[in-house]
N, C-alpha and C positions, 0 to 999 in steps of 0.2 A: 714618673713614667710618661703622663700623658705630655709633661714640656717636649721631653728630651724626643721621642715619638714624632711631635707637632714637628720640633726643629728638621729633624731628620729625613723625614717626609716629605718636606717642605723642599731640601735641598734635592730631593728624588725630582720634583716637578709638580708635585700634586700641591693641588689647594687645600687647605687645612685649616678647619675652623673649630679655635679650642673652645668649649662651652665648660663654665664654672659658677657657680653659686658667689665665690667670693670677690668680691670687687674688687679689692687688692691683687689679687693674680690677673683677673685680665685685666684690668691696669695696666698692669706689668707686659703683659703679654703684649698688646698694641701700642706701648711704649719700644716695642724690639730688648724688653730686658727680661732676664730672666728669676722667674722668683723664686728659683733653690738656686745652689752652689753646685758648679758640677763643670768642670773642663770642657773650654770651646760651646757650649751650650748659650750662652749667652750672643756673642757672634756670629753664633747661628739663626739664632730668633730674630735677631737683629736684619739678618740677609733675608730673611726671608717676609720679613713687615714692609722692606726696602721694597723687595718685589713682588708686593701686592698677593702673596702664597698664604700668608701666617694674618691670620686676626681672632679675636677670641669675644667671649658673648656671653650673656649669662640669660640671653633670648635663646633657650634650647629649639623653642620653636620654629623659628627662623631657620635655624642651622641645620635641621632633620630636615625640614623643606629643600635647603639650597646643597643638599649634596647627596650621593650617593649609597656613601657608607659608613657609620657609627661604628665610633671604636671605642667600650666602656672601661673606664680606666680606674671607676673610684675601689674603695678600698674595701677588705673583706675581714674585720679584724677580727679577735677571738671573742667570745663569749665568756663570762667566769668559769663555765667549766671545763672551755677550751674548743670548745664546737666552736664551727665558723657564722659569721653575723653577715647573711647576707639582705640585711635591711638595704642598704644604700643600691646593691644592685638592682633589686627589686624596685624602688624607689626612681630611678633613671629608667628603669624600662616601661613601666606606667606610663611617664612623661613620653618616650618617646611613643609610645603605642597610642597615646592618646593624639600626637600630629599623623601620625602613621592613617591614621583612622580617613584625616581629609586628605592623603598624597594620595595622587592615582597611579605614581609610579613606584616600582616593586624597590627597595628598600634592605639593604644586607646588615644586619645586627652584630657584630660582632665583639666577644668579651674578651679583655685584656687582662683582667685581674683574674686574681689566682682563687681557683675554687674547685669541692672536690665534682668530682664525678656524679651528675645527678642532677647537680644544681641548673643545667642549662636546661633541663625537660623536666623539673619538678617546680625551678623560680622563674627562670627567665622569658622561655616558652609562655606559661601560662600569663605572667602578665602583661607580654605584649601582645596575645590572643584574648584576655578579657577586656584592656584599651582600649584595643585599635578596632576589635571585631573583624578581624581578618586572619586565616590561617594560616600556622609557620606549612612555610614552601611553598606557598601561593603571594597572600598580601606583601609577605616579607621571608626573604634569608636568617637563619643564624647561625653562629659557629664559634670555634675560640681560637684565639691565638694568640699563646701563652709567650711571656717575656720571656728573656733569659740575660736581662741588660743588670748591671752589678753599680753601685754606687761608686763615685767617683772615677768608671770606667765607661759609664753607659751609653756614650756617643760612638768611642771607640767598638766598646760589643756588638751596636746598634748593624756597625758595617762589616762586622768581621765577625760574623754567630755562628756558632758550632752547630749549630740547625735552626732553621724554621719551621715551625708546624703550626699547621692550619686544619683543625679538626669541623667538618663540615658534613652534612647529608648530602648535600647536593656539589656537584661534580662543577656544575657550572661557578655555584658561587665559590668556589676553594678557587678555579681559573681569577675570578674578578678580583679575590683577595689578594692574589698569588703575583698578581700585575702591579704591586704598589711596591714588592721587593725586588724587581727586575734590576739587573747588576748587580746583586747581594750574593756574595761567594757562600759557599756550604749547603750541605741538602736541603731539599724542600718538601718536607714529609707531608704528605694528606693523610690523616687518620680520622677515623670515625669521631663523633664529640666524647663519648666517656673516654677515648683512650688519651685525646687530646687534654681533656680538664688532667686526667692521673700526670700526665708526661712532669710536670712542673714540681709536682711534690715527691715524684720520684728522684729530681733533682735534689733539690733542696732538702729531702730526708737523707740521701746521700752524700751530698756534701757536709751537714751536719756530724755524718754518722764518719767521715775521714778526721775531722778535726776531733771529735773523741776519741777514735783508736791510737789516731799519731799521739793524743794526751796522755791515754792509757798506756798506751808502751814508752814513752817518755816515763813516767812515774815508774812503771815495773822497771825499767832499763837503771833509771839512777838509782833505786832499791836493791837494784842485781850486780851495780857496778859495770855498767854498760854506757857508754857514751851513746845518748839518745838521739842527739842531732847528726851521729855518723850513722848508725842502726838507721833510721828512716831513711838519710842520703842512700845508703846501699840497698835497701829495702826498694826505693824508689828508680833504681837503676833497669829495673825487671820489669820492663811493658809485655811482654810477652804474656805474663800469668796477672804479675801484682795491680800494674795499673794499664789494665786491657778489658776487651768484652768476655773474658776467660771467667766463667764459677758466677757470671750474671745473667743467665738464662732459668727462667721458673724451672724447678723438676723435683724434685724427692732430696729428700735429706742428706749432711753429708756422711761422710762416715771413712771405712778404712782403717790404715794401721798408724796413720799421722798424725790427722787432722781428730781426730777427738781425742789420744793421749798431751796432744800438744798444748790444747788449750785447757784441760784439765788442770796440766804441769804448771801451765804461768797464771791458771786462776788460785791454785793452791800457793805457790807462794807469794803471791800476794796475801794472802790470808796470813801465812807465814810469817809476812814481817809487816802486817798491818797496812799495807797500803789496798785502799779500794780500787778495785778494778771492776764495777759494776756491769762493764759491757763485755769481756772478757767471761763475767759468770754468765750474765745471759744470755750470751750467742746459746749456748748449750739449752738452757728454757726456750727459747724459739724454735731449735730444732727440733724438742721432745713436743713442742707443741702443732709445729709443722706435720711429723710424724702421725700425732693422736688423731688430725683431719682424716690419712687415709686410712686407719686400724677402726675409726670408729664409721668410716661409709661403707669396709667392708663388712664390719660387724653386724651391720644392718643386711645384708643381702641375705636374702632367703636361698638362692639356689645354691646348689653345692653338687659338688667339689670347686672348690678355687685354685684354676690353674695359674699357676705361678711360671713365668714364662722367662727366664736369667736371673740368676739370685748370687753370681758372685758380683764382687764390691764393683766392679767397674768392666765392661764388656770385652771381652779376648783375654779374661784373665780367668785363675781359680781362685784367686784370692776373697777367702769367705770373713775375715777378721774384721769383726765392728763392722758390716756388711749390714746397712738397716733395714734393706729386703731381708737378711735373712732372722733382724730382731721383726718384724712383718709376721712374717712364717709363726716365728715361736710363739708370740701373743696369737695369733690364731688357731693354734693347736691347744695353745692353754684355755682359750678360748670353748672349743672343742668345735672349733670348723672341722670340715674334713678338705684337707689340702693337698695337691696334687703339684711334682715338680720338675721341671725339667731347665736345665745349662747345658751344651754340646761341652762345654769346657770344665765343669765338673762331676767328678764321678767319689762315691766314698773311698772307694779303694788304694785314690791314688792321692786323697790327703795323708798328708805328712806334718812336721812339726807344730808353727805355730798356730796353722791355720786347721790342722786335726785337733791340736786342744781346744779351740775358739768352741768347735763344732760339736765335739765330744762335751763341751760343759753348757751350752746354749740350745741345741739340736739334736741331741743323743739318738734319737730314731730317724735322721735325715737318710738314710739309706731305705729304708718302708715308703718315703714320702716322693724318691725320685724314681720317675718313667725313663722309658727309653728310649723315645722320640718323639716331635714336636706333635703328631699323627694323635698319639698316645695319649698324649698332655691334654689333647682339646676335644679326646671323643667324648659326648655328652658334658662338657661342662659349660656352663650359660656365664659366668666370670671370668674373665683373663685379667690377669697381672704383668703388666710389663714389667720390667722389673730391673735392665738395663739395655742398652743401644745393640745388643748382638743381632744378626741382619736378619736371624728367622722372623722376628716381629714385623719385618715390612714385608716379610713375603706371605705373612699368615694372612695381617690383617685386610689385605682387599677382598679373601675370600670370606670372610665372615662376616654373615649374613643380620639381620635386624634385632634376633632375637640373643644375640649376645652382647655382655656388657664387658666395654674393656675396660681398666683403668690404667690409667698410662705414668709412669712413673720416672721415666725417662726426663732428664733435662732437654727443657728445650722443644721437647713434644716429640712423638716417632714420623711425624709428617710423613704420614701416606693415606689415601682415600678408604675408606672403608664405610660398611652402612651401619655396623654397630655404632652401639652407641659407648660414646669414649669419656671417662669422668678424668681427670685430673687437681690433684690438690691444690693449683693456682688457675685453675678455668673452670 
Protein backbone atom coordinates (compact mmCIF):
# COMPACT_ATOMS: atom_id res chain seq x y z
CA UNK A 1 0.00 0.00 0.00
CA UNK A 2 2.46 2.51 0.96
CA UNK A 3 4.38 1.99 -2.97
CA UNK A 4 1.33 2.00 -4.66
CA UNK A 5 -0.07 5.39 -2.50
CA UNK A 6 3.63 7.08 -2.89
CA UNK A 7 3.23 6.36 -6.93
CA UNK A 8 -0.18 7.63 -6.89
CA UNK A 9 0.13 10.72 -5.09
CA UNK A 10 3.05 11.47 -6.70
CA UNK A 11 1.30 11.60 -10.18
CA UNK A 12 -1.55 13.94 -8.12
CA UNK A 13 1.34 16.57 -7.68
CA UNK A 14 2.33 16.07 -4.24
CA UNK A 15 5.82 15.44 -2.97
CA UNK A 16 6.07 12.10 -1.18
CA UNK A 17 8.61 10.87 0.85
CA UNK A 18 8.51 7.03 1.39
CA UNK A 19 10.28 6.23 4.88
CA UNK A 20 11.29 2.43 5.50
CA UNK A 21 13.51 0.48 7.82
CA UNK A 22 14.57 -1.76 4.98
CA UNK A 23 17.22 -0.73 2.72
CA UNK A 24 16.39 -2.90 0.02
CA UNK A 25 12.91 -1.08 -0.61
CA UNK A 26 14.26 2.37 -0.65
CA UNK A 27 16.73 1.31 -2.75
CA UNK A 28 14.22 0.51 -4.83
CA UNK A 29 12.36 3.18 -4.31
CA UNK A 30 15.12 5.96 -5.51
CA UNK A 31 16.14 3.80 -8.10
CA UNK A 32 12.16 4.68 -9.71
CA UNK A 33 11.59 0.68 -9.30
CA UNK A 34 9.22 -0.89 -7.66
CA UNK A 35 9.64 -3.44 -4.89
CA UNK A 36 6.32 -5.52 -5.17
CA UNK A 37 4.75 -6.72 -8.40
CA UNK A 38 1.66 -4.81 -9.37
CA UNK A 39 0.37 -3.15 -12.88
CA UNK A 40 1.75 0.21 -14.06
CA UNK A 41 3.14 0.68 -10.46
CA UNK A 42 6.62 0.60 -11.39
CA UNK A 43 6.33 3.47 -14.39
CA UNK A 44 4.79 5.20 -11.95
CA UNK A 45 7.58 5.37 -9.34
CA UNK A 46 9.64 5.77 -12.08
CA UNK A 47 7.82 9.21 -13.33
CA UNK A 48 7.63 10.29 -10.36
CA UNK A 49 11.79 10.02 -8.97
CA UNK A 50 12.10 11.66 -12.73
CA UNK A 51 10.29 14.59 -11.30
CA UNK A 52 11.92 15.13 -8.23
CA UNK A 53 8.00 14.03 -6.42
CA UNK A 54 9.04 10.34 -5.13
CA UNK A 55 12.16 9.70 -2.83
CA UNK A 56 12.28 7.37 0.14
CA UNK A 57 14.51 7.46 3.62
CA UNK A 58 14.82 5.38 6.31
CA UNK A 59 15.86 8.97 8.11
CA UNK A 60 12.01 9.12 9.57
CA UNK A 61 13.35 11.99 11.09
CA UNK A 62 14.13 14.10 8.27
CA UNK A 63 10.94 13.28 6.45
CA UNK A 64 8.37 14.27 9.69
CA UNK A 65 10.38 17.50 9.61
CA UNK A 66 10.31 18.12 5.69
CA UNK A 67 6.48 17.68 5.25
CA UNK A 68 3.26 18.12 6.24
CA UNK A 69 1.42 14.95 6.57
CA UNK A 70 2.33 11.29 7.77
CA UNK A 71 0.54 8.59 6.29
CA UNK A 72 1.07 5.11 8.50
CA UNK A 73 1.13 2.37 6.36
CA UNK A 74 2.92 -0.63 8.18
CA UNK A 75 1.05 -3.68 9.13
CA UNK A 76 -1.35 -4.77 11.72
CA UNK A 77 -1.09 -8.56 11.77
CA UNK A 78 -2.90 -11.08 13.99
CA UNK A 79 -1.81 -12.24 17.29
CA UNK A 80 -2.14 -16.32 18.02
CA UNK A 81 -5.36 -15.89 19.31
CA UNK A 82 -6.40 -13.64 16.42
CA UNK A 83 -6.49 -10.17 18.17
CA UNK A 84 -4.75 -7.64 16.21
CA UNK A 85 -0.78 -6.74 17.00
CA UNK A 86 -0.62 -3.35 17.04
CA UNK A 87 3.02 -3.17 17.99
CA UNK A 88 4.42 -1.79 14.74
CA UNK A 89 1.85 1.15 14.91
CA UNK A 90 2.60 2.12 18.11
CA UNK A 91 6.29 1.78 17.33
CA UNK A 92 6.12 4.63 14.18
CA UNK A 93 4.24 6.78 16.32
CA UNK A 94 6.82 7.13 19.09
CA UNK A 95 9.23 7.84 16.49
CA UNK A 96 7.14 10.26 14.87
CA UNK A 97 6.10 11.88 18.23
CA UNK A 98 9.38 12.01 19.27
CA UNK A 99 10.48 14.61 16.09
CA UNK A 100 7.05 16.06 16.58
CA UNK A 101 8.38 17.14 19.91
CA UNK A 102 11.13 19.72 18.14
CA UNK A 103 8.63 20.74 14.84
CA UNK A 104 6.97 24.02 15.86
CA UNK A 105 4.79 23.51 13.00
CA UNK A 106 1.23 21.69 13.62
CA UNK A 107 1.74 18.13 12.04
CA UNK A 108 -1.52 15.86 10.74
CA UNK A 109 -0.98 11.99 11.69
CA UNK A 110 -2.68 10.02 9.65
CA UNK A 111 -3.42 5.78 9.78
CA UNK A 112 -3.68 3.79 6.71
CA UNK A 113 -3.57 0.52 8.07
CA UNK A 114 -6.41 -1.29 9.03
CA UNK A 115 -7.36 -1.44 12.69
CA UNK A 116 -10.43 -1.93 14.96
CA UNK A 117 -12.10 0.99 16.46
CA UNK A 118 -10.39 2.24 19.53
CA UNK A 119 -7.12 1.80 18.51
CA UNK A 120 -6.41 5.57 17.34
CA UNK A 121 -7.45 6.91 21.12
CA UNK A 122 -6.29 3.92 23.08
CA UNK A 123 -2.62 3.35 20.73
CA UNK A 124 -1.97 5.93 18.52
CA UNK A 125 -3.20 9.20 20.55
CA UNK A 126 -1.46 8.20 23.48
CA UNK A 127 1.96 7.54 22.03
CA UNK A 128 2.42 10.52 20.05
CA UNK A 129 1.08 12.57 23.18
CA UNK A 130 3.64 10.72 25.60
CA UNK A 131 6.71 11.56 22.62
CA UNK A 132 6.13 14.57 21.51
CA UNK A 133 4.61 16.20 24.81
CA UNK A 134 2.12 17.83 22.80
CA UNK A 135 -1.63 17.47 22.71
CA UNK A 136 -3.65 15.65 19.90
CA UNK A 137 -5.53 18.87 18.32
CA UNK A 138 -3.24 21.26 19.31
CA UNK A 139 0.81 19.91 18.70
CA UNK A 140 -0.73 17.71 16.04
CA UNK A 141 -3.85 16.27 13.94
CA UNK A 142 -4.93 12.56 13.77
CA UNK A 143 -7.29 10.60 11.69
CA UNK A 144 -7.70 7.36 9.49
CA UNK A 145 -8.03 6.85 6.20
CA UNK A 146 -8.72 3.42 5.49
CA UNK A 147 -7.67 1.70 1.95
CA UNK A 148 -9.97 0.12 -0.18
CA UNK A 149 -7.05 -0.71 -3.07
CA UNK A 150 -7.13 -4.78 -3.93
CA UNK A 151 -3.85 -6.46 -5.13
CA UNK A 152 -3.05 -6.59 -8.67
CA UNK A 153 -5.81 -3.79 -9.12
CA UNK A 154 -4.56 -1.27 -6.62
CA UNK A 155 -3.34 1.59 -8.96
CA UNK A 156 -6.53 1.19 -10.89
CA UNK A 157 -8.78 1.21 -7.50
CA UNK A 158 -6.39 3.99 -6.20
CA UNK A 159 -8.35 6.35 -9.09
CA UNK A 160 -11.50 5.00 -9.43
CA UNK A 161 -12.71 4.18 -5.34
CA UNK A 162 -16.08 3.41 -4.42
CA UNK A 163 -15.39 5.86 -1.57
CA UNK A 164 -13.20 7.77 0.32
CA UNK A 165 -13.30 8.14 3.96
CA UNK A 166 -11.52 10.17 6.08
CA UNK A 167 -12.38 9.75 9.82
CA UNK A 168 -11.20 12.98 11.62
CA UNK A 169 -12.09 15.14 14.83
CA UNK A 170 -11.28 18.16 13.37
CA UNK A 171 -13.18 19.62 10.39
CA UNK A 172 -10.16 21.40 9.44
CA UNK A 173 -7.72 18.60 9.19
CA UNK A 174 -10.46 16.00 7.08
CA UNK A 175 -10.28 19.68 4.38
CA UNK A 176 -6.08 19.30 4.38
CA UNK A 177 -6.40 15.53 3.98
CA UNK A 178 -9.35 15.65 1.60
CA UNK A 179 -6.91 18.14 -0.88
CA UNK A 180 -4.45 15.24 -1.68
CA UNK A 181 -7.65 13.29 -3.39
CA UNK A 182 -8.78 16.34 -5.55
CA UNK A 183 -9.98 14.91 -9.04
CA UNK A 184 -10.72 11.43 -7.53
CA UNK A 185 -14.31 10.40 -8.67
CA UNK A 186 -16.81 8.89 -5.89
CA UNK A 187 -17.87 10.12 -2.45
CA UNK A 188 -15.81 11.80 0.10
CA UNK A 189 -17.22 10.70 3.38
CA UNK A 190 -15.97 12.57 6.73
CA UNK A 191 -16.76 10.40 9.63
CA UNK A 192 -15.93 10.52 13.10
CA UNK A 193 -12.44 8.17 13.94
CA UNK A 194 -14.30 4.98 15.45
CA UNK A 195 -16.71 4.93 12.62
CA UNK A 196 -13.80 5.45 10.21
CA UNK A 197 -11.43 2.57 11.72
CA UNK A 198 -15.09 0.08 11.70
CA UNK A 199 -15.79 1.12 7.81
CA UNK A 200 -12.88 -1.23 6.50
CA UNK A 201 -13.68 -4.42 8.26
CA UNK A 202 -17.20 -3.96 7.54
CA UNK A 203 -15.80 -4.39 4.15
CA UNK A 204 -13.71 -6.94 4.18
CA UNK A 205 -16.04 -9.10 6.73
CA UNK A 206 -18.56 -8.65 3.93
CA UNK A 207 -16.76 -9.42 1.28
CA UNK A 208 -15.53 -12.62 3.06
CA UNK A 209 -19.07 -13.43 4.19
CA UNK A 210 -20.32 -13.18 -0.24
CA UNK A 211 -17.59 -15.76 -1.12
CA UNK A 212 -18.91 -18.18 1.59
CA UNK A 213 -22.56 -17.91 0.72
CA UNK A 214 -22.07 -18.07 -3.18
CA UNK A 215 -19.82 -21.43 -1.67
CA UNK A 216 -22.45 -22.57 0.44
CA UNK A 217 -25.20 -22.37 -2.04
CA UNK A 218 -22.76 -23.76 -4.70
CA UNK A 219 -22.49 -27.01 -2.51
CA UNK A 220 -26.34 -27.09 -1.44
CA UNK A 221 -27.27 -26.42 -5.24
CA UNK A 222 -25.01 -29.45 -6.59
CA UNK A 223 -26.51 -31.63 -3.63
CA UNK A 224 -30.00 -30.48 -4.69
CA UNK A 225 -29.21 -30.83 -8.47
CA UNK A 226 -29.23 -27.17 -9.26
CA UNK A 227 -26.68 -25.66 -11.58
CA UNK A 228 -24.85 -23.24 -9.06
CA UNK A 229 -23.07 -21.11 -11.57
CA UNK A 230 -26.79 -20.27 -13.17
CA UNK A 231 -28.47 -20.05 -9.51
CA UNK A 232 -26.03 -17.10 -8.49
CA UNK A 233 -25.93 -15.64 -12.23
CA UNK A 234 -29.78 -15.27 -11.76
CA UNK A 235 -29.60 -14.59 -8.12
CA UNK A 236 -27.16 -11.81 -9.09
CA UNK A 237 -29.45 -10.15 -11.68
CA UNK A 238 -31.70 -8.48 -8.65
CA UNK A 239 -29.85 -5.16 -7.48
CA UNK A 240 -32.73 -3.96 -6.28
CA UNK A 241 -32.98 -6.27 -2.93
CA UNK A 242 -30.02 -9.09 -3.44
CA UNK A 243 -27.10 -6.90 -4.20
CA UNK A 244 -28.24 -3.38 -3.03
CA UNK A 245 -28.37 -1.27 0.43
CA UNK A 246 -31.75 -3.21 0.90
CA UNK A 247 -31.84 -5.69 4.56
CA UNK A 248 -28.21 -3.53 5.31
CA UNK A 249 -29.42 -1.22 7.75
CA UNK A 250 -28.93 -2.13 11.81
CA UNK A 251 -32.57 -2.77 13.38
CA UNK A 252 -34.14 -5.91 14.98
CA UNK A 253 -34.30 -9.28 13.75
CA UNK A 254 -35.55 -10.89 10.75
CA UNK A 255 -38.35 -12.76 10.77
CA UNK A 256 -41.88 -13.33 8.79
CA UNK A 257 -43.40 -16.12 6.87
CA UNK A 258 -40.18 -16.53 4.37
CA UNK A 259 -37.10 -15.79 5.49
CA UNK A 260 -36.94 -18.06 8.63
CA UNK A 261 -38.98 -21.23 6.99
CA UNK A 262 -36.48 -20.77 4.01
CA UNK A 263 -33.45 -21.02 5.60
CA UNK A 264 -34.37 -23.75 7.99
CA UNK A 265 -35.47 -25.77 4.75
CA UNK A 266 -31.94 -25.60 2.99
CA UNK A 267 -29.99 -25.81 6.53
CA UNK A 268 -32.00 -29.06 6.98
CA UNK A 269 -31.10 -30.56 3.91
CA UNK A 270 -27.96 -30.10 3.93
CA UNK A 271 -28.04 -32.09 6.98
CA UNK A 272 -30.08 -34.40 4.91
CA UNK A 273 -27.50 -35.34 2.46
CA UNK A 274 -24.53 -34.53 4.47
CA UNK A 275 -23.26 -31.60 3.05
CA UNK A 276 -21.95 -28.70 5.64
CA UNK A 277 -23.53 -25.64 5.45
CA UNK A 278 -22.15 -23.92 8.41
CA UNK A 279 -23.31 -20.32 7.61
CA UNK A 280 -26.58 -21.19 6.45
CA UNK A 281 -27.07 -22.83 10.32
CA UNK A 282 -25.69 -19.77 11.72
CA UNK A 283 -27.39 -16.92 10.22
CA UNK A 284 -30.26 -18.44 12.52
CA UNK A 285 -27.59 -18.52 15.91
CA UNK A 286 -26.90 -14.77 15.16
CA UNK A 287 -30.43 -13.80 14.97
CA UNK A 288 -31.48 -15.71 18.27
CA UNK A 289 -28.55 -14.00 19.65
CA UNK A 290 -29.28 -10.47 18.15
CA UNK A 291 -32.70 -11.09 19.65
CA UNK A 292 -31.41 -12.15 23.40
CA UNK A 293 -29.54 -8.28 23.41
CA UNK A 294 -33.07 -6.81 23.37
CA UNK A 295 -35.25 -9.55 25.60
CA UNK A 296 -32.45 -9.36 28.17
CA UNK A 297 -32.09 -5.07 28.35
CA UNK A 298 -35.72 -5.16 28.69
CA UNK A 299 -35.67 -7.88 31.21
CA UNK A 300 -33.68 -5.67 33.25
CA UNK A 301 -36.10 -2.68 33.34
CA UNK A 302 -37.76 -2.10 36.43
CA UNK A 303 -40.77 0.07 35.32
CA UNK A 304 -43.64 -1.44 33.96
CA UNK A 305 -45.95 -1.83 31.87
CA UNK A 306 -43.97 -2.19 28.62
CA UNK A 307 -45.62 -0.42 25.81
CA UNK A 308 -45.23 -2.12 22.87
CA UNK A 309 -45.77 0.17 20.15
CA UNK A 310 -46.43 -2.16 16.20
CA UNK A 311 -45.93 -5.83 16.72
CA UNK A 312 -47.02 -6.98 13.16
CA UNK A 313 -44.08 -8.43 11.15
CA UNK A 314 -43.53 -5.43 9.06
CA UNK A 315 -45.45 -1.87 9.07
CA UNK A 316 -48.95 -1.37 7.06
CA UNK A 317 -49.42 -5.04 7.64
CA UNK A 318 -51.28 -7.66 10.01
CA UNK A 319 -49.08 -10.03 9.28
CA UNK A 320 -48.05 -11.52 12.97
CA UNK A 321 -46.30 -15.00 11.68
CA UNK A 322 -42.61 -15.52 13.06
CA UNK A 323 -43.09 -11.71 13.76
CA UNK A 324 -40.08 -11.45 16.53
CA UNK A 325 -41.70 -8.47 18.21
CA UNK A 326 -44.24 -10.68 18.75
CA UNK A 327 -41.72 -13.87 20.11
CA UNK A 328 -40.52 -10.19 22.31
CA UNK A 329 -43.98 -10.06 23.74
CA UNK A 330 -44.10 -13.74 24.64
CA UNK A 331 -40.73 -14.13 26.44
CA UNK A 332 -41.93 -11.15 28.36
CA UNK A 333 -45.12 -12.35 29.47
CA UNK A 334 -43.35 -15.70 30.22
CA UNK A 335 -41.23 -13.74 31.74
CA UNK A 336 -44.07 -12.16 33.94
CA UNK A 337 -43.49 -8.48 32.58
CA UNK A 338 -46.67 -6.86 32.49
CA UNK A 339 -47.04 -5.71 28.86
CA UNK A 340 -49.20 -3.46 27.18
CA UNK A 341 -50.05 -3.33 23.16
CA UNK A 342 -50.96 -1.59 20.67
CA UNK A 343 -50.87 -1.92 16.11
CA UNK A 344 -53.57 0.45 14.26
CA UNK A 345 -53.48 -2.64 11.87
CA UNK A 346 -53.98 -5.27 14.17
CA UNK A 347 -57.00 -6.35 15.97
CA UNK A 348 -57.77 -10.12 17.28
CA UNK A 349 -60.92 -10.21 15.87
CA UNK A 350 -59.93 -9.88 12.55
CA UNK A 351 -57.11 -12.61 12.59
CA UNK A 352 -57.78 -15.35 10.32
CA UNK A 353 -55.93 -18.42 9.12
CA UNK A 354 -52.30 -18.66 9.29
CA UNK A 355 -51.58 -15.87 10.99
CA UNK A 356 -54.67 -16.74 13.88
CA UNK A 357 -52.94 -20.15 14.39
CA UNK A 358 -49.30 -18.43 14.83
CA UNK A 359 -51.02 -16.33 17.58
CA UNK A 360 -53.49 -18.78 19.12
CA UNK A 361 -50.23 -21.15 19.57
CA UNK A 362 -47.51 -18.35 20.70
CA UNK A 363 -49.86 -15.46 22.17
CA UNK A 364 -53.02 -17.14 23.25
CA UNK A 365 -54.05 -14.05 25.54
CA UNK A 366 -52.87 -11.22 22.83
CA UNK A 367 -56.46 -9.81 22.95
CA UNK A 368 -55.91 -8.87 27.26
CA UNK A 369 -52.62 -7.52 26.13
CA UNK A 370 -53.89 -4.91 23.21
CA UNK A 371 -55.27 -1.21 23.96
CA UNK A 372 -57.15 0.89 21.80
CA UNK A 373 -55.00 3.77 20.91
CA UNK A 374 -51.60 5.08 20.96
CA UNK A 375 -53.09 7.71 24.00
CA UNK A 376 -53.88 4.46 25.83
CA UNK A 377 -50.62 2.60 25.14
CA UNK A 378 -48.37 5.28 26.80
CA UNK A 379 -50.54 6.56 29.77
CA UNK A 380 -47.99 6.03 32.66
CA UNK A 381 -45.65 3.57 30.99
CA UNK A 382 -41.84 4.81 31.37
CA UNK A 383 -40.68 1.97 28.38
CA UNK A 384 -41.70 2.20 24.80
CA UNK A 385 -41.07 -0.54 22.33
CA UNK A 386 -40.94 0.36 18.80
CA UNK A 387 -41.43 -2.38 17.32
CA UNK A 388 -41.94 -1.44 13.58
CA UNK A 389 -41.70 1.77 11.10
CA UNK A 390 -45.77 2.58 11.40
CA UNK A 391 -45.80 6.59 11.47
CA UNK A 392 -47.42 6.80 15.06
CA UNK A 393 -43.75 6.44 16.36
CA UNK A 394 -42.61 9.55 14.82
CA UNK A 395 -45.49 11.43 15.83
CA UNK A 396 -45.30 10.16 19.54
CA UNK A 397 -41.81 10.29 20.14
CA UNK A 398 -41.10 14.33 19.93
CA UNK A 399 -43.51 14.50 22.68
CA UNK A 400 -41.89 12.42 25.04
CA UNK A 401 -40.34 13.82 27.65
CA UNK A 402 -36.75 12.72 29.74
CA UNK A 403 -38.11 10.39 31.84
CA UNK A 404 -38.99 7.73 29.29
CA UNK A 405 -37.01 5.10 27.92
CA UNK A 406 -37.58 4.17 24.25
CA UNK A 407 -36.11 1.15 22.59
CA UNK A 408 -36.20 1.36 19.07
CA UNK A 409 -36.33 -1.64 16.99
CA UNK A 410 -36.95 -0.43 13.91
CA UNK A 411 -34.27 -0.90 10.96
CA UNK A 412 -32.41 1.71 10.43
CA UNK A 413 -33.50 3.93 13.48
CA UNK A 414 -37.15 5.91 13.60
CA UNK A 415 -35.06 9.22 12.99
CA UNK A 416 -36.94 11.68 14.75
CA UNK A 417 -35.90 14.15 17.74
CA UNK A 418 -37.09 13.37 21.01
CA UNK A 419 -35.61 13.92 24.65
CA UNK A 420 -36.07 10.31 25.82
CA UNK A 421 -33.73 8.30 26.02
CA UNK A 422 -33.48 5.70 22.96
CA UNK A 423 -31.46 2.33 23.47
CA UNK A 424 -31.12 0.17 20.44
CA UNK A 425 -29.65 -3.31 19.78
CA UNK A 426 -26.71 -1.90 17.42
CA UNK A 427 -26.18 1.60 19.13
Amino acid sequence: MGAVITACFSRQGHTIIGVDTDAFKVGQINAGKSPIIEPELEKMLGEGVAAGRVSATSDFKSAVLDSEISMICVGTPSKPDGSIDLTYIRRVCENIGEVLRDKPSRHIVIIRSTMLPGSIEGTVIPALEKTSGKKNGLGFGVGINPEFLRESTAVHDFYNPPKTVIGTESVEDFHKVAELYDGIPGPMVHANVRTAEMVKYADNCFHALKIVFANEIGRASKALGSNADEVMRIFSLDTKLNLSPVYLKPGFCYGGSCLPKDLRAIAAAGRALGVELPLMEGIGLSNDAHFNSAFRYLLEQKEEPIAVLGFAFKAGTDDLRESPVVKLIEELVKAGKQVRLYDRNVSPERLIGANKKFIEAHLPHLSHLIVGSVDELVEGAKVIVVGNGNDEARTLLPQLGHEIKVVDLVSGGIKTSTKAAIWRPCA
